[in-house]
N, C-alpha and C positions, 0 to 999 in steps of 0.2 A: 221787377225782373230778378229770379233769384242766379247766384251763381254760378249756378251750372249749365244753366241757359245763356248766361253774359258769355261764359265760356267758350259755350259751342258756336258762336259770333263772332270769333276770334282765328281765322283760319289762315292770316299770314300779318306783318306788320308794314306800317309805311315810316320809313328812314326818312326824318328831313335832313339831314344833313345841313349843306347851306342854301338851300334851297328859297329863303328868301333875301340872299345877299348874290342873285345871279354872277356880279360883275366879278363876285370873288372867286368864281369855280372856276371859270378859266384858268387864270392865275395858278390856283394849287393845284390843278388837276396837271400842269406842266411841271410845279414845283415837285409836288409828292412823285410823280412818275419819275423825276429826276433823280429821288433819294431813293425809290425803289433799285432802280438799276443801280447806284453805289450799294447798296446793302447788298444787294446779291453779288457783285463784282469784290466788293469789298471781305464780304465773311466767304464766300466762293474761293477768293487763295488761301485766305488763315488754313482755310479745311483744308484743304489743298498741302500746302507747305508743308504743315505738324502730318498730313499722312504719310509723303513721301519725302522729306527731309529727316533722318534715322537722330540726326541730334537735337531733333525737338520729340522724340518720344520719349518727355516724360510724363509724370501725373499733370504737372501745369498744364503745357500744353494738349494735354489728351482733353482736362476739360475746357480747355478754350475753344477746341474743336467742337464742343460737344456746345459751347454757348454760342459760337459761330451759328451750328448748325440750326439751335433752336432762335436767334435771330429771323434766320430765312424765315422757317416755318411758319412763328410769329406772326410777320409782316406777310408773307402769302395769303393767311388765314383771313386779314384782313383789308390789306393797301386794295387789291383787285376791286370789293366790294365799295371802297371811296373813292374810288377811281370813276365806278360807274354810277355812282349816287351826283357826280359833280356832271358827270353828258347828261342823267336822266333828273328830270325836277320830280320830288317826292319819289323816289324808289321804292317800290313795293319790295319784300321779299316774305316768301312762304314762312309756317310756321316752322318745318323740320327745316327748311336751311339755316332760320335763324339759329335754333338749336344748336347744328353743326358747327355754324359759324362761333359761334358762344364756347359753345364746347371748347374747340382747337385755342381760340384766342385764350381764352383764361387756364387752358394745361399750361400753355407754353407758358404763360406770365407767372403762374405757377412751382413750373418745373427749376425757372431764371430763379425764382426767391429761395427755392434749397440750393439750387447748384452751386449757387453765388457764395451761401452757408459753404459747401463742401468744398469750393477755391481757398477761406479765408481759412478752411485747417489744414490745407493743403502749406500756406503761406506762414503759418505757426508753426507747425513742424520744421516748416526749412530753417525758419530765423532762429524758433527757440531750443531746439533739439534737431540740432544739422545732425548729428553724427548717429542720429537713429533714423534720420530719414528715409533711408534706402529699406529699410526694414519695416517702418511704419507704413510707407508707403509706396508697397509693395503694386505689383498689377493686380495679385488675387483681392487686395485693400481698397485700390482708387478706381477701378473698372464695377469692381459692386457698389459704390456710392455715386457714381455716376448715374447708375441704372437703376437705385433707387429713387435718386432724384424726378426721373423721369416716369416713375410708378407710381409714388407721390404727387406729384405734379396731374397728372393723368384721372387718378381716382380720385381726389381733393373735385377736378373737375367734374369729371361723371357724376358724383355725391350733386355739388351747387346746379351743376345744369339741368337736371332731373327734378332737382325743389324747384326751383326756377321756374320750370316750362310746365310743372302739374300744379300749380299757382292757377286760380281761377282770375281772370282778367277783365274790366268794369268798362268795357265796348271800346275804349279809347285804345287806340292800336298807333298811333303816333309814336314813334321812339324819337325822342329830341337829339340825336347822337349820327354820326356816320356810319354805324354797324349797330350788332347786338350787343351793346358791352349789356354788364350783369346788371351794373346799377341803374340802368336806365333801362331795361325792360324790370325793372321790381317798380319802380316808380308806378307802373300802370295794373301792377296787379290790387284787386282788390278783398284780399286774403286777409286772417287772422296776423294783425302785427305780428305776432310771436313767432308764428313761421321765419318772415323776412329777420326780424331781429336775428332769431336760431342761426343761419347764413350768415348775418353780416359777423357776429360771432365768430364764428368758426373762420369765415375770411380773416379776419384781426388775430387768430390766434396760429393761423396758417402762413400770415407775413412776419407775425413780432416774434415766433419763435426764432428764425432766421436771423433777422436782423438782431436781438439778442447776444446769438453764438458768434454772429460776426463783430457786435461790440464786444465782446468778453475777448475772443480772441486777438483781436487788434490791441486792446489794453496791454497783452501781454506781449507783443507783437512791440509794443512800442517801448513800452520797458528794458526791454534787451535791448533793442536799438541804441536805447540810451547810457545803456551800463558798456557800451563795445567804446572801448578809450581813445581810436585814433577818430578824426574828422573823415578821411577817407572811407573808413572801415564801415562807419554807420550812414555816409553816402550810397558805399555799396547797399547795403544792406536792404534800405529805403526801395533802392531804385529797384529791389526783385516784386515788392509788393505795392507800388505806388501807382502804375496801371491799373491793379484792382481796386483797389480805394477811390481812384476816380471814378470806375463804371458803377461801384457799388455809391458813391455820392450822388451822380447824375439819376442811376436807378431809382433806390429806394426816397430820393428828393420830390421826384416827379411824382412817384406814388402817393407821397404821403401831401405834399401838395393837391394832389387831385382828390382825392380819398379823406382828409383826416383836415378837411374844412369845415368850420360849424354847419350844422345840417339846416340852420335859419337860411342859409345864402344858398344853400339849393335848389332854397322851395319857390324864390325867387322869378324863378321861368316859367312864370303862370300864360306867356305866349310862345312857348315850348323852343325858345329859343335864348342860349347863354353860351356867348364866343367865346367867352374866358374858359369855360371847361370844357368847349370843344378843340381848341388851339390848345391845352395841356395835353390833350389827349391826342393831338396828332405828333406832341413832340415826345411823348410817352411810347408809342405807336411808331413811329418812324425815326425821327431823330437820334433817341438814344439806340437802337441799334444800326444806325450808319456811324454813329461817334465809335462804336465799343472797338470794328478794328481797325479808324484810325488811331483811337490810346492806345492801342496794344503796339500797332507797329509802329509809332515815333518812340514811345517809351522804353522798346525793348530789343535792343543789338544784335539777337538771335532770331528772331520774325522779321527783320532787313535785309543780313545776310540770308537769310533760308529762301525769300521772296527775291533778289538779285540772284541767289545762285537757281532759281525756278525761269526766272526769264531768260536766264545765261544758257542755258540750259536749251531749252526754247529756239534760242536763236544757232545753235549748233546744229539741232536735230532741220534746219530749214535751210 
């Protein structure tokens, strides 16, 4: 059978999920429903707060708002479809939903790997050039990075999900995974390597740029911390950017834990089944965006008070 014929064979896929560990669906289908509702409850006030509390408009919080938000979407993109993969055994889904679903899930993953870049120069300017901050980063400065983030994010996506799904596919429509992630629908395409490599390229060069500017910056970042002479002074100092170093720790961890595994240990799941990178992938997928605003609001005095004076608030107007 040649390609093109395998292809047109191919008109939706079936998601095992965990679909031959029954006892477990229960279970997570209660768990993950549980961390949905905190993530929306949870990045639901952040957004909330930084839009109508006036001392949290600044560039930080505009883009916390803006990672809050791409949290939700994220996890909408995808929790809904794991949710229903764990009621139904082998879940079918069409070929353009998975598409769709592919699409959204990897913009936002995407858009998180610039944005996160654009917090940590956000966080270099404040430590190593306070006194230009106001000027560097200005609204006409951190409202355009913001929204390239999301442009970037966006088109990076449309590009991979288009090579993706015009991939001619070798009749096996099994996706070993809860959703469409990217890497696990390429598994089953049966296209020229070079294509898939071309992608996975472009992915590694669309995370390591990121993660880069955000090493480089922190280097510098830490360096002043360390030239500020009182004990106190570089406690403060720590404590404005130490929120994002934890999300950016848990973030790009998870990633590269899942991703940047020798590729002998993938091939592994010759019974299309491997717990270990499907349990990364739900805490990659869920967890790290129910953590992002509890670190934000234990870590930070100003998203407390704004969220107390939201409920104060609340309780007046009733």
């Amino acid at each position: 059978m040649d390609s093109s014929n395998q292809t047109s064979t191919v008109v939706g896929f079936i998601l095992l999920g965990l679909s031959v560990h029954p006892k477990l669906e229960k279970m997570f289908f209660v768990l993950i429903l549980s961390m949905y509702l905190v993530i929306l409850l949870g990045n639901g006030v952040l957004i909330l707060v930084t839009i109508l509390d006036s001392r949290l408009h600044t560039p930080m919080y505009f883009f916390l708002g803006n990672l809050s938000f791409l949290d939700i979407c994220y996890t909408t993109s995808s929790v809904p479809l794991i949710l229903d993969s764990f009621l139904t055994p082998r879940k079918t889904i069409s070929f353009s939903a998975c598409a769709v679903q592919m699409f959204l899930s990897f913009a936002m993953g995407a858009t998180e790997c610039v944005l996160l870049g654009m917090m940590a120069f956000d966080r270099y300017v404040a430590i190593c050039n306070p006194l230009r901050y106001s000027v560097v980063m200005s609204k006409a400065a951190y409202v355009p990075m913001a929204a390239s983030s999301w442009v970037a994010g966006i088109t990076n996506s449309a590009v991979q999900t288009s090579q993706a799904m015009r991939l001619p596919f070798c009749g096996d429509n099994i996706i070993n995974h809860f959703t469409c992630e990217i890497l696990a629908v390429l598994k089953l395409a049966c296209a020229d390597s070079i294509n898939v490599i071309s992608m996975v390229v472009a992915n590694i060069i669309f995370l390591v740029i990121p993660v880069l500017f955000i090493f480089v910056s922190y280097v510098f970042i830490l360096t002043t911390i360390l030239r500020i002479p009182s004990a106190e002074g570089r406690k403060k100092a720590f404590s404005t950017c130490s929120a994002h170093l934890t999300v950016i720790v848990v973030f790009y961890g998870t990633i590269l834990f899942m991703y940047g595994k020798p590729k002998s240990k993938d091939q592994l799941g010759a019974d299309k089944e491997d717990l270990s990178d499907k349990f990364m992938s739900l805490f990659y997928g869920v967890v790290t965006p129910m953590l992002n605003p509890i670190i934000y609001s234990l870590r930070n005095k100003d998203v407390k008070a704004a969220v107390k004076n939201l409920v104060h608030q609340k309780h007046l107007t009733e």
